[in-house]
ROMARFI-390517 format. One record per residue (C-alpha): x, y, z. Coordinates in steps of 0.001 Angstrom, whole numbers, padded with zeros to 6 digits, always signed. Each point is the difference from the previous one (the first is absolute). Example, Ala and Ser with C-alpha at 12.3 -4.5 7.8 and 13.67 -1.06 7.14 Angstrom:
2
+012300-004500+007800
+001370+003440-000660
END
This chain:
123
+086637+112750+080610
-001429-003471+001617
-001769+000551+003023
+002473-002296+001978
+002255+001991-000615
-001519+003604+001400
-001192-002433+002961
+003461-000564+000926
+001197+003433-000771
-002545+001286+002313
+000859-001902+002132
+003351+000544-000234
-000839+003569+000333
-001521-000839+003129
+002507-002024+002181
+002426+003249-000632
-002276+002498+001847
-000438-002547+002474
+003834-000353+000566
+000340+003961-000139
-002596+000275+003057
+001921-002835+001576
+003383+002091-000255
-001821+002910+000893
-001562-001860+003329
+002854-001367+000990
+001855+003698-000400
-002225+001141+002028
+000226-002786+002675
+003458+000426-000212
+000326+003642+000650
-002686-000792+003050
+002232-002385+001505
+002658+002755-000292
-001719+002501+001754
-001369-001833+002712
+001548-003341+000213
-001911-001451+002861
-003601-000243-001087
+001004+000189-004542
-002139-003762+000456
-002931+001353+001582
-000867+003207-001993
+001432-000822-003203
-002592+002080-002573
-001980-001886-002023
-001669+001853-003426
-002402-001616-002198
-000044+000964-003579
-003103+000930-002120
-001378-001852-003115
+001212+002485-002203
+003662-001425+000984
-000814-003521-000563
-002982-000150-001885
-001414-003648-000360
-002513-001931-001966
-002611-000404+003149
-003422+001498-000442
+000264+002339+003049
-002070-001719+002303
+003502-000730+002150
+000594+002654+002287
+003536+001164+000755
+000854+000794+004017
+001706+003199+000982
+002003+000923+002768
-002855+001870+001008
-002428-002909+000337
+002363-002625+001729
+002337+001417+003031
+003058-001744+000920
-002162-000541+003504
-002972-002158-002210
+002724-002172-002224
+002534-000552+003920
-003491-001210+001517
-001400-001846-002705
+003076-001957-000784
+001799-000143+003479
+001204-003864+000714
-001906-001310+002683
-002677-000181-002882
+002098-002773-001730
+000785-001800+003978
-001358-003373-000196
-002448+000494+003167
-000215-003592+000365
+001018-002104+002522
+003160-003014-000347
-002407-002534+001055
-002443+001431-002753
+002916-000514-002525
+000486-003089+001185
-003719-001546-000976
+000176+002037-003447
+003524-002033-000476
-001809-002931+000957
-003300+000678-001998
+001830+000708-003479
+002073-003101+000184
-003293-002322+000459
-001199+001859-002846
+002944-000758-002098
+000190-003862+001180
-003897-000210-000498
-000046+001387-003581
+003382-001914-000818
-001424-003332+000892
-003613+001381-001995
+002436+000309-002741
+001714-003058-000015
-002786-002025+000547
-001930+001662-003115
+002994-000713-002352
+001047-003449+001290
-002386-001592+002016
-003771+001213-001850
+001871-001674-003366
+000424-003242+001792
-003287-000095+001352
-002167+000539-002843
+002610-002454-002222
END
């Protein structure tokens, strides 16, 4: 057969596992949420799968996390939301406002002066 073909089989092959491991996680969520309704969002399971399941083209040298190596505690603290507050203050967002739109009028005249006014000048 042409290799495009097998490519896309594969792959093919390999978007169904993935959407049997979805059902299955979301099963599972499911029947968490029905046994303890109040905190199903906060200790929702989360299972990684092994290269044997979906074995790729990569070399190795990419290294898959397990549940073991990353606790719910690391991935709430490393990703919590006051990371992503802007820490800056409105007057401070006020000059960058400022500063950007000089930039824009500054390289907007550059511009038009390079494609009208250069021209007329060395005409």
């Amino acid at each position: 057969m042409s290799e495009p073909l097998d490519e896309l089989r594969a792959q093919r092959l390999l978007i169904q596992k993935h959407l049997s491991w979805l059902d299955q996680q979301i099963r599972l969520a499911e029947d968490n949420q029905a046994e303890h309704p109040c905190c199903a969002t906060t200790s929702a399971s989360i299972e990684t799968t092994s290269d044997k399941e979906f074995p790729s083209k990569h070399d190795g040298s990419e290294q898959l996390l397990t549940r073991s190596d990353v606790t719910q505690a690391e991935l709430t603290n490393e990703y919590s939301a006051h990371h992503y507050v802007g820490s800056g203050t409105s007057k401070q967002l006020r000059d960058a406002k400022i500063g950007c739109l000089a930039i824009f009028i500054i390289l907007t005249a550059l511009f038009l002066f390079l494609l009208f006014g250069l021209p007329y000048l060395l005409h």
